[in-house]
C-alpha positions, 0 to 999 in steps of 0.5 A: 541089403548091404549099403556101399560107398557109392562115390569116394572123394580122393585127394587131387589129382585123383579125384571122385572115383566112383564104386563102379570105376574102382571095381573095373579097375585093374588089380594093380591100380586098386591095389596101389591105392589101397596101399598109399590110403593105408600109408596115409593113414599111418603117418598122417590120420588126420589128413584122408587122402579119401573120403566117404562122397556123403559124410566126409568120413575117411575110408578105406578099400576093403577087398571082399573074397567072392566067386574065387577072386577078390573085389576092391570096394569102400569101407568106412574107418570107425570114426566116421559117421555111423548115421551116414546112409553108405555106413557099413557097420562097425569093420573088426579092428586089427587086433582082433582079426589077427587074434581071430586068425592065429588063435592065440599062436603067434607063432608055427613050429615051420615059422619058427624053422623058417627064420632060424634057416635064413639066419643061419643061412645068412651067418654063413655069408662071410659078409655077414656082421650081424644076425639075429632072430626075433630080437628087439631092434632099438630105434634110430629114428622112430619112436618104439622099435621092432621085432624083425622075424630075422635081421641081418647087417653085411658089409657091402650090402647093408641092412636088412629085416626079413619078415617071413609070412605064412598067414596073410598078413595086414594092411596096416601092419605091412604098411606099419613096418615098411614105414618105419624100416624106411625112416631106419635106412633098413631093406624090408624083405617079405619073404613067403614060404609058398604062394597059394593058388588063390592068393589071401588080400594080405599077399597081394598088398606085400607084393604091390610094395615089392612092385609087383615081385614075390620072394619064396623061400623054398625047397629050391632057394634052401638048397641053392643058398647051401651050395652057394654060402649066401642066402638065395631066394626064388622070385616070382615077378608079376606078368603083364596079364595076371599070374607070374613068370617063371620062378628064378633065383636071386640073392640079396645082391640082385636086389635093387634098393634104390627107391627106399620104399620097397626092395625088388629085382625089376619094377613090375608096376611102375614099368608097365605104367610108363609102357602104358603112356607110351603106347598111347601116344606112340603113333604120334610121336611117329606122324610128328616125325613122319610128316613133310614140311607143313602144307599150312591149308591142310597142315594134317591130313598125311596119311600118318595122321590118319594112322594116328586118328585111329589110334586114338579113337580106338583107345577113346571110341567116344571120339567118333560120335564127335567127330560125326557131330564137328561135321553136322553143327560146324562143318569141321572135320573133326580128326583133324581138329584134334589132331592140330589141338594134339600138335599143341599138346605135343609142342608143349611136352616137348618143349617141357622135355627139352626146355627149348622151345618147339612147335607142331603146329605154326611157323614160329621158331626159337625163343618165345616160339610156345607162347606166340603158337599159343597166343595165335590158337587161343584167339580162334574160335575153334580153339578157346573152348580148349582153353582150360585144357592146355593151361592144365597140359602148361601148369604140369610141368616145367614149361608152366613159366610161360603162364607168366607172361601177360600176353599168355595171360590175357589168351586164356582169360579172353578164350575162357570167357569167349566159349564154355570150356571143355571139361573131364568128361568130355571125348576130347579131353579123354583123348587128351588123357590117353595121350598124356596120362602123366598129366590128364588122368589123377588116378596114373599120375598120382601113382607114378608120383608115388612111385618117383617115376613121374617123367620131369616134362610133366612135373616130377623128378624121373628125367623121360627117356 
């Protein structure tokens, strides 16, 4: 029976992952993990952003081709531990997978046609000052130099390598080069000839650093970039359910080099993580803006809010079971519960947002209003026990001073000791995550992170719309 990495432990915020939770991942999610593991590994081998949950080792996601599709699961590197009881067996090492695949040919005739088109295409641009094909790039920065299938400079637009890829290529090496084109200050274009109906794992990692976009230059792109002098390619960007849009033509112009990690026409991955945030908490934000000035004995029973409740339990079914068990053990209805703990969650994003400060859920105004609220609600009983929780929705983002405050300080560790502390796990801090994924849920936050689009309210530098 094959042995498999039951629990990988990730670098936080991630966290554990178990074996299960990544293959019901979405292939974007694995995907991107994949990659940054890969990334680490190149510039950092010492430090593993994940790890074998039994013998420490660093591991990686191997993508195993069954059923026509692949599926993400853990593998060992070959120094980890070969007496761990989830070790696989010795995995092929690059260079050998990439002898075995191209039979000792590093290069096809098309291949060669390719690059030699796109130079030739490029030369004609009369921005171009510079192309060549397969010549050695002396560093700037790095240590050793590359060789770029093609690599143009022009005025205007910069500098670019283009590497054209038939066969599948490896994680490693994409990682490898998109490394060391970004330390250049050079755009790294992968550009395929076709994109096959079962797309080779190679693929998939190119086009989860390109955010989701793919460039082919094509029988369509070829004719369009000798009637229009310049090089054009046909871009496929990712849909939102698998598969792609329809094909468009783009030039070098078109492509946004603003990240520096990758180039690409619209970002299809970190938008629909952004959309996906937004959603969860849309009907939210619609009932703080809806509901008429607070009745204080029944703050959160309007209509809207019951819009919201049963936004949330859909996305978190759990949190019916609990709000069943609020009424039978403290004769507390649980919907509104969460929703007055919501309100404290939303008063401090907003204030974070907008560094005034602002509240859902109390009287208090003005300055110092989040620490007064917050003082109030952590001395009940009903909401010590969530404690730990909003200290990690305050600590996210720049709202995180007010932990200064002595008052603030002794709520919470009065709250701690007065009641066990919700915990990851638990329906409430679920909903918490689907609300706030930026903040509660590692494996969003850490992407967006990544990607520079984790919003400034909960930490990073991307300003919230």
């Amino acid at each position: 029976m094959q042995r498999t990495i039951e629990i990988a432990d990730f670098e936080l915020p991630r966290g554990a992952v178990s074996i299960q939770q990544l293959m019901a991942m979405p292939r974007a999610v694995w995907d991107h993990l994949r990659s940054e593991i890969t990334r680490r590994r190149q510039t950092d081998p010492a430090r593993p952003i994940a790890r074998c949950r039994l013998c420490k080792g660093p591991i990686f996601i191997r993508a195993h081709f069954a059923g026509g599709e692949h599926a993400p699961v853990f593998a060992h590197y070959p120094e980890s531990p070969a007496d761990c009881p989830w070790y696989q067996g010795v995995n092929l090492k690059p260079d050998d997978a990439r002898a075995a695949q191209y039979q000792g040919h590093q290069e096809s005739a098309l291949h060669r046609w390719l690059c030699e088109t796109i130079a030739e295409v490029l030369d004609k641009d009369p921005r171009c000052q510079l192309v060549t094909v397969e010549t050695y790039r002396r560093p700037a920065i790095a240590a050793r130099g590359r060789f770029p299938d093609v690599y143009a400079e022009l005025d205007g637009l910069g500098k670019f390598a283009i590497e054209v890829q038939l066969s599948k290529p490896f994680a490693p090496e994409i990682i490898a080069r998109h490394l060391h084109y970004e330390a250049e200050g050079v755009a790294l274009l992968w550009v395929f000839r076709e994109l096959p109906p079962e797309l080779p794992q190679g693929f998939h990692d190119v086009i989860t650093l390109q955010r989701g976009n793919a460039f082919l230059f094509d029988d369509a792109a070829l004719a369009a970039s000798i009637a229009q002098g310049k090089l054009v390619l046909t871009a496929l960007l990712e849909t939102d359910r698998g598969g792609f849009l329809k094909p468009r033509l783009v030039s070098l112009d078109d492509l946004d080099r603003s990240t520096g990690r990758a180039v690409f026409i619209e970002d299809r991955r970190s938008d629909r993580l952004l959309e996906y945030c937004r959603l969860g908490r849309e009907k939210w934000w619609e009932a703080f803006r809806e509901a008429p000035p607070w009745d204080f004995d029944f703050p959160f029973s309007e209509p809207c809010f019951h819009r919201a409740w049963d936004s949330i339990k859909g996305f978190v079914p759990a949190l019916s079971p609990w709000k069943r068990e609020c009424w039978s053990t403290q004769f507390m209805r649980g919907d509104q519960h969460f929703a007055e703990l919501a309100a404290i969650l939303f008063s401090i994003a907003r204030t974070a947002a907008t560094a005034k400060d602002r509240v859902y859920v109390t009287r208090y105004t003005g300055e110092g209003a989040v620490v007064a609220m917050l003082n109030a609600k952590l001395s009940s009983q009903f909401f010590a026990p969530y404690a730990s929780l909003i200290e990690t929705m305050l600590r996210a983002g720049p709202a995180r001073d007010r932990l200064d405050r002595a008052s603030l300080k002794t709520a919470f560790a009065k709250a701690a000791a007065m009641a066990e502390q919700v915990k990851s796990g638990h329906p409430v801090w679920a909903g918490a995550a689907r609300l706030f994924p930026e903040v509660f849920d590692g494996l969003r936050r850490a992407e967006l992170d990544d990607l520079g689009r984790l919003p400034g309210w909960a930490g990073g530098a991307e300003q919230p719309a």
